[in-house]
SEFI-552953 format. One record per residue (C-alpha): x, z, y; residue in one letter. Coordinates in steps of 0.02 Angstrom, whole numbers. Layout:
residues N
@u X&w Z&v Y&res a
...
end
This chain:
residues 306
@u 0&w 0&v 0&res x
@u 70&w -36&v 184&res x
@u 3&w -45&v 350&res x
@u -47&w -234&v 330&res x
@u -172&w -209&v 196&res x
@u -240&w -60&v 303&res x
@u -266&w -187&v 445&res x
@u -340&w -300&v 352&res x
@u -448&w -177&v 269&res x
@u -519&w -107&v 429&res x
@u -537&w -288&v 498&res x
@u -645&w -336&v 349&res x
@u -745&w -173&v 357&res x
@u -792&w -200&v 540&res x
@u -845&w -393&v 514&res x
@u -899&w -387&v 332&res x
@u -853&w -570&v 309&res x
@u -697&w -637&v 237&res x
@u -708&w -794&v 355&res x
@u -719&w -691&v 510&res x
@u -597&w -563&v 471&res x
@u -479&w -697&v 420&res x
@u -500&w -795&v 599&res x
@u -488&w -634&v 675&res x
@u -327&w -576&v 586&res x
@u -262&w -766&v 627&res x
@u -221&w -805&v 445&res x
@u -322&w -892&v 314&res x
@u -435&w -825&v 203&res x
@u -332&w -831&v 38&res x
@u -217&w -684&v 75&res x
@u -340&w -600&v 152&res x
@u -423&w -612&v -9&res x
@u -255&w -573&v -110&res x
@u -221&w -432&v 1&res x
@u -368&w -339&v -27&res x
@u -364&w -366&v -202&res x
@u -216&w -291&v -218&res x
@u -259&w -145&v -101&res x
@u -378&w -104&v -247&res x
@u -273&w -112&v -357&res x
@u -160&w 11&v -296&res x
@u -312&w 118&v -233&res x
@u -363&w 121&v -401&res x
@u -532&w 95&v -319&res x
@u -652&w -61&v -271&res x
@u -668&w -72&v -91&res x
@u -811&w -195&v -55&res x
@u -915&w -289&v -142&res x
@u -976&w -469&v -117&res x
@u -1179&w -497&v -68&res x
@u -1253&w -657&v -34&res x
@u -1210&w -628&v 159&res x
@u -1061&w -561&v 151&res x
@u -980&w -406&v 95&res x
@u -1024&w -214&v 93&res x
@u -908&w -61&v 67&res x
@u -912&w 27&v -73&res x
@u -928&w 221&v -71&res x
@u -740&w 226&v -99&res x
@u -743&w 110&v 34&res x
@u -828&w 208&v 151&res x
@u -719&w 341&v 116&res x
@u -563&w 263&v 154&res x
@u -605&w 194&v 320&res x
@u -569&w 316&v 438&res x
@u -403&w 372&v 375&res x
@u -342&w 196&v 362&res x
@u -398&w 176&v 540&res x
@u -300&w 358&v 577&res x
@u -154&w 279&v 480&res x
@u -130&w 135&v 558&res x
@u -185&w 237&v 711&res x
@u -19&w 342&v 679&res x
@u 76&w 187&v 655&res x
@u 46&w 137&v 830&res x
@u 94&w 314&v 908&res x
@u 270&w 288&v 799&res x
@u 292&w 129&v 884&res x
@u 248&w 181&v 1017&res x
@u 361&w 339&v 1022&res x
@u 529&w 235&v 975&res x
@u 480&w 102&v 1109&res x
@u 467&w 247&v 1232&res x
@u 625&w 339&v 1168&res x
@u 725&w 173&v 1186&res x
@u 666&w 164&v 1364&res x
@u 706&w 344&v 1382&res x
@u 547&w 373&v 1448&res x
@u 514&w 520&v 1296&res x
@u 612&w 640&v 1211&res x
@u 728&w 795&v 1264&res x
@u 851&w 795&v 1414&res x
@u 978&w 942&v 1411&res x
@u 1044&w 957&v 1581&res x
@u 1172&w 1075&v 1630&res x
@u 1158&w 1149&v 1818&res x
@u 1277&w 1248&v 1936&res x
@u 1227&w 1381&v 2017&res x
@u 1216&w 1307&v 2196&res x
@u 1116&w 1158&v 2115&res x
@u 959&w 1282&v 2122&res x
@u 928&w 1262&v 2308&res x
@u 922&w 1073&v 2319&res x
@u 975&w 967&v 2195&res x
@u 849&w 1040&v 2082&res x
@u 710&w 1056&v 2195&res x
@u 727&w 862&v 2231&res x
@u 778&w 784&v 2072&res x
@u 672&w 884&v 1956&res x
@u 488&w 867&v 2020&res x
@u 518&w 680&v 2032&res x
@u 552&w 653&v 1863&res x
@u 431&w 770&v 1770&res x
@u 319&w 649&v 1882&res x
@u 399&w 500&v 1807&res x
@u 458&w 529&v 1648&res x
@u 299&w 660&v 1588&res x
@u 342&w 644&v 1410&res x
@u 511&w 699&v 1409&res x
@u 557&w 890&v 1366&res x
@u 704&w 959&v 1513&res x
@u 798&w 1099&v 1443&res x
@u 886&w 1155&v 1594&res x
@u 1047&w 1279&v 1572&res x
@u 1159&w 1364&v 1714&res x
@u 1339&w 1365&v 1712&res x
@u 1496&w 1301&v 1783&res x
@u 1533&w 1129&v 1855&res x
@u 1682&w 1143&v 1698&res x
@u 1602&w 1200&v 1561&res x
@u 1444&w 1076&v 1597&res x
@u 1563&w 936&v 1583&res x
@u 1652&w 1006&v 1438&res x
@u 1482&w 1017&v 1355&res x
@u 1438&w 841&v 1393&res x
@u 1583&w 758&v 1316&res x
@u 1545&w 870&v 1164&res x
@u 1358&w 823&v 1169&res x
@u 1278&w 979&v 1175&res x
@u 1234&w 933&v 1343&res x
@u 1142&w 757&v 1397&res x
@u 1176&w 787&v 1609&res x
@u 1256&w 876&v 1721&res x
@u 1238&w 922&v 1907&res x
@u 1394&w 964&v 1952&res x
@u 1495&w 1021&v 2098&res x
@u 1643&w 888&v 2156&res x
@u 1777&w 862&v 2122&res x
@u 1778&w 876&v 1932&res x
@u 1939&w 966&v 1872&res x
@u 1911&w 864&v 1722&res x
@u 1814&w 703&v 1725&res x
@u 1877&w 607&v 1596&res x
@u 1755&w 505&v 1469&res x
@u 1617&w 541&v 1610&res x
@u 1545&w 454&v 1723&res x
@u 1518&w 533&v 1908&res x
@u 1412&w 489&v 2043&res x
@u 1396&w 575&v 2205&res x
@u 1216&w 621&v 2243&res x
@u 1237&w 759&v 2381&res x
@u 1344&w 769&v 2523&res x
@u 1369&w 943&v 2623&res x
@u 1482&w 1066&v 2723&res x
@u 1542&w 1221&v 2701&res x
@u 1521&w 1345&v 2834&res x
@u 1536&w 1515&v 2885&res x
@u 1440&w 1653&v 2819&res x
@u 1494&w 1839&v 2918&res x
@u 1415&w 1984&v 2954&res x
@u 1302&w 1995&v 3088&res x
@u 1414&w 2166&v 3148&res x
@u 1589&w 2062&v 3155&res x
@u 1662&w 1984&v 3308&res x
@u 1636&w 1822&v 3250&res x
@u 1432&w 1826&v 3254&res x
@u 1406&w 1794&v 3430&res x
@u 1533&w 1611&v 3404&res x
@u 1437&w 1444&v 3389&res x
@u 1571&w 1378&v 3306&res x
@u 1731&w 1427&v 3260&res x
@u 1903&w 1376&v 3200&res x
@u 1925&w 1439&v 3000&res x
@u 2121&w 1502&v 3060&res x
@u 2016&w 1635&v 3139&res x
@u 1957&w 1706&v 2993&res x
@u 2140&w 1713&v 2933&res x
@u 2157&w 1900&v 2952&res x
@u 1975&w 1942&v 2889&res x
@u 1951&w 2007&v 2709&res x
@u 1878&w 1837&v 2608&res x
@u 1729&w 1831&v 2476&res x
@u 1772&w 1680&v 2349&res x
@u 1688&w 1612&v 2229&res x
@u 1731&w 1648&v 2050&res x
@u 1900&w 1578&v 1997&res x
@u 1789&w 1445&v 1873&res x
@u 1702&w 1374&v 2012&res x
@u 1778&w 1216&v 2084&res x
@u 1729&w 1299&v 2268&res x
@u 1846&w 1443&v 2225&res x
@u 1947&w 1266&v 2230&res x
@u 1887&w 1190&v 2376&res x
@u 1892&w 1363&v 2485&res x
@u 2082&w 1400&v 2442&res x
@u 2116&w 1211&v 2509&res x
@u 2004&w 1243&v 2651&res x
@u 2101&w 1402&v 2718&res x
@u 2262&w 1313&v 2660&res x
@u 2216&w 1145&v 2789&res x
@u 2190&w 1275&v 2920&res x
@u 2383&w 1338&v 2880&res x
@u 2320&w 1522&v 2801&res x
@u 2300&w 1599&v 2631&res x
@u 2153&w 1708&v 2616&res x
@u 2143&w 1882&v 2579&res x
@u 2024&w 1881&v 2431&res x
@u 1921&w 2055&v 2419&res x
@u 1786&w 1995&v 2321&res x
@u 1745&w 1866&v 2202&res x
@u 1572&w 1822&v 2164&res x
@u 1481&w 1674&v 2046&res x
@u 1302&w 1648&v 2129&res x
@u 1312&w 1612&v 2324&res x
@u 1167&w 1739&v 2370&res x
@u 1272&w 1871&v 2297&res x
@u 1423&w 1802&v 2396&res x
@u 1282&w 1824&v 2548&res x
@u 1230&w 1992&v 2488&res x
@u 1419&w 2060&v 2502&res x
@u 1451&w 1990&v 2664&res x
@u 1286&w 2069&v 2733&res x
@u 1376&w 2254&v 2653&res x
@u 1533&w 2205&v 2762&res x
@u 1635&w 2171&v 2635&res x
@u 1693&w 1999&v 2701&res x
@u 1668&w 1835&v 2763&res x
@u 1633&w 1688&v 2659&res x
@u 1628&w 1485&v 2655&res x
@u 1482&w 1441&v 2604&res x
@u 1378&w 1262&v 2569&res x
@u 1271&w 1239&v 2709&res x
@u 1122&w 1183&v 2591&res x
@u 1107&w 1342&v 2508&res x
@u 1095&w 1445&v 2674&res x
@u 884&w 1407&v 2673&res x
@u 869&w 1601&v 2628&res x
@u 1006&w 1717&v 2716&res x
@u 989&w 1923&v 2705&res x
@u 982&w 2018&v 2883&res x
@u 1137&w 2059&v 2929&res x
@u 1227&w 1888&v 2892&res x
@u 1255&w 1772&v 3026&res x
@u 1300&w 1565&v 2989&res x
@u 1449&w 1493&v 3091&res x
@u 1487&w 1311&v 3097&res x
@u 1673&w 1268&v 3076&res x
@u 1761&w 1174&v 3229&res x
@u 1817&w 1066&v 3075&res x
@u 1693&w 1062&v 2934&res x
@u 1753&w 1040&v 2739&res x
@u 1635&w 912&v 2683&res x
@u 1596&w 961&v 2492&res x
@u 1492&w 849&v 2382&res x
@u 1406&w 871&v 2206&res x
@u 1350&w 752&v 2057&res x
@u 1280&w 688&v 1913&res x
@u 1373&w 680&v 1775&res x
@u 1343&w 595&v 1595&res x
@u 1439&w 521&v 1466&res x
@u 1523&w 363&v 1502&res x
@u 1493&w 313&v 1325&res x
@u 1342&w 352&v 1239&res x
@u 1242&w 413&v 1363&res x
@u 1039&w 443&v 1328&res x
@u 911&w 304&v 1401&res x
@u 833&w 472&v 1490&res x
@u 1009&w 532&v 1547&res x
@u 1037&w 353&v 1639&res x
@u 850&w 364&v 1703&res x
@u 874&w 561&v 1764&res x
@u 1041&w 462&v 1850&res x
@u 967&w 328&v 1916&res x
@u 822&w 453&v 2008&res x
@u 963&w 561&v 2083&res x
@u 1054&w 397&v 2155&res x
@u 875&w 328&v 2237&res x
@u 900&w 472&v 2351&res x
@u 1081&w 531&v 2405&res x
@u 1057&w 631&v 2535&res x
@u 1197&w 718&v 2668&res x
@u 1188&w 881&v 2744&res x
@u 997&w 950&v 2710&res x
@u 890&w 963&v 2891&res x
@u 825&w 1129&v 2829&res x
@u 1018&w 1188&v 2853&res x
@u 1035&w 1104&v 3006&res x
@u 878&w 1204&v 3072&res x
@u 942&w 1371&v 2991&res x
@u 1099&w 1356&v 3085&res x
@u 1010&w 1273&v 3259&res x
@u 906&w 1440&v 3234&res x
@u 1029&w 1563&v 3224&res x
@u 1125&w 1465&v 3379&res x
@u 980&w 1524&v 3484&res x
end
């Protein structure tokens, strides 16, 4: 038995007459005829049986309708499922997220695509812009958003989707809070919050203070930015900071632009061989829509100007 007896079988069951069943299927009427026949035979059952207008279904017949309709039913779903998958359009996307990623990039990128792609199942995990591209090449992870540069970017492919700033983040107490901008050699002599050592803006902030002709004086290290926020508001420290994740700063923290501001960028990363049809579509949505530093910083900082 296979799913072209069960179509022809249902055909013949809704037109109860070889000839139009055949013109309907678009074959002729001798292997529709053979077909069925055979059907039986494996069935172990008659089907239909011949009047003088036609034919009728058997009881047996009438029993197996409706799951050879829900068979072939099925059938279509499968096809319908790998045609999908191919196009990426269903299955499971793992995507692998820094920490920063949770104040924009995720916010944009994620609504748009549950939109688009409804079918497909997001598994979204936090970590570090290394380990998420570690976990690609191994394929325990399908994307990445990622902060830039990659330490390690080889068998990946990359693609800026965010550009941004870092800035200054100080408490509202310190000399510094009444400055609309400042120069970052300032800050040379002030106490510094970093990011964690595995975070490529531990990176970028050493290089930052080291342009300005200073290293800092690390007192703190910290993984998630609002707990980098949440120290400087205690005193503790200043801290460079993307501008973009700024939308929700604690009393007691004041932003400062930089005379000279340290552009930063993040990504999308996937596997430059390999990659998932949903991994190139989750791509190709984050690409559509690049966008530099966010307005909503731009009005936090205008804000605090005032």
């Amino acid at each position: 038995m296979d799913l072209r007896q069960l179509l022809y079988f249902t055909t013949l069951a809704e037109t109860l007459n070889f000839h139009r069943a055949a013109q309907k299927l678009n074959i002729s009427q001798p292997p529709l005829t053979v077909a069925i026949r055979k059907l039986e035979l494996d069935l172990g059952a008659q089907l239909f049986v011949r009047g003088s207008r036609g034919v009728m279904l058997t009881a047996a017949g009438e029993a197996a309708l409706e799951p050879a309709r829900a068979a072939l039913a099925r059938a279509e779903e499968v096809r319908l499922a790998a045609q999908q998958g191919q196009s990426g359009e269903r299955g499971q996307l793992r995507v692998g997220f820094v920490g920063s990623a949770i104040y924009s990039l995720l916010p944009r990128i994620i609504p748009p695509f549950r939109r688009q792609y409804p079918q497909v199942d997001l598994v979204l995990e936090d970590s570090t812009s290394v380990d998420i591209a570690r976990r690609i090449r191994t394929g325990d992870l399908d994307v990445g958003l990622v902060r830039l540069p990659l330490l390690d970017g080889r068998d990946l492919i990359v693609k800026v989707v965010e550009s941004d700033e870092l800035i200054a983040a100080v408490p509202a107490a310190s000399r510094f809070a009444a400055s609309g901008s400042l120069a970052l050699a300032s800050l040379a002599s002030e106490p510094f919050i970093l990011h964690t050592r595995i975070s490529v803006l531990h990176m970028i902030g050493l290089m930052a203070c080291h342009e300005a002709g200073f290293m800092p004086r690390v007192a703190q290290e910290a993984t998630q930015v609002h707990t980098i926020l949440s120290l400087v508001q205690s005193g503790l420290g200043v801290a460079l900071v993307p501008a973009r994740t700024t939308r929700h700063v604690p009393e007691g923290v004041r932003l400062v632009r930089l005379d000279h501001p340290k552009p930063i960028e993040a990504g999308v990363a996937i596997r430059a061989e390999g990659a998932s049809p949903a991994a190139l579509n989750f791509l190709a949505l984050a690409r559509s829509d690049t966008q530099s530093v966010s307005p909503e910083a731009k009005t936090i900082l205008d804000d605090r100007d005032q």
